[in-house]
C-alpha positions in Angstrom: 144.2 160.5 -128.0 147.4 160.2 -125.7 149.5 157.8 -125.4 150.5 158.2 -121.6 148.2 159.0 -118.8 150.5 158.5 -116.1 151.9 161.6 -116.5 150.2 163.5 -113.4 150.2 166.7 -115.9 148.4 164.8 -118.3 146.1 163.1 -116.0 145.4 166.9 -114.6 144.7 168.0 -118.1 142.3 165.4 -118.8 140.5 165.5 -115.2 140.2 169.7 -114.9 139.0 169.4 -119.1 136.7 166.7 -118.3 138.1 164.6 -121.1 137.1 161.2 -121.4 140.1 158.6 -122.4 140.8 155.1 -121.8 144.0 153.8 -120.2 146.3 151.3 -122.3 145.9 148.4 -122.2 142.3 147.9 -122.6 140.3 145.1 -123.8 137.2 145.5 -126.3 134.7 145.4 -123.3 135.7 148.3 -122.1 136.0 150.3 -125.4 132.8 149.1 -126.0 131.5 150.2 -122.6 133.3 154.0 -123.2 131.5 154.3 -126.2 128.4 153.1 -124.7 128.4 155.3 -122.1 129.8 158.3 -124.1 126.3 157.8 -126.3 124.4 157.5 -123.1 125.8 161.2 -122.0 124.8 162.5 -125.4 121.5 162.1 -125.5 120.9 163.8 -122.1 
């Protein structure tokens, strides 16, 4: 977890590591729809 993805070397980071985040703020729905999807990847 970060706390700032504005950072352009952090957004790098996260794009060439294929890291999945969420950018503040976010509502529930979306969380919600991360995790979803995050499962979703998983079971491929």
């Amino acid at each position: 977890m970060t706390g700032d993805v504005v950072i352009p070397e952090v957004q790098e980071f996260l794009e060439r590591n294929q890291i999945t985040y969420v950018e503040k703020p976010f509502t529930l729905r979306q969380l919600e729809e991360l995790i979803a999807d995050l499962q979703k990847r998983r079971e491929r």
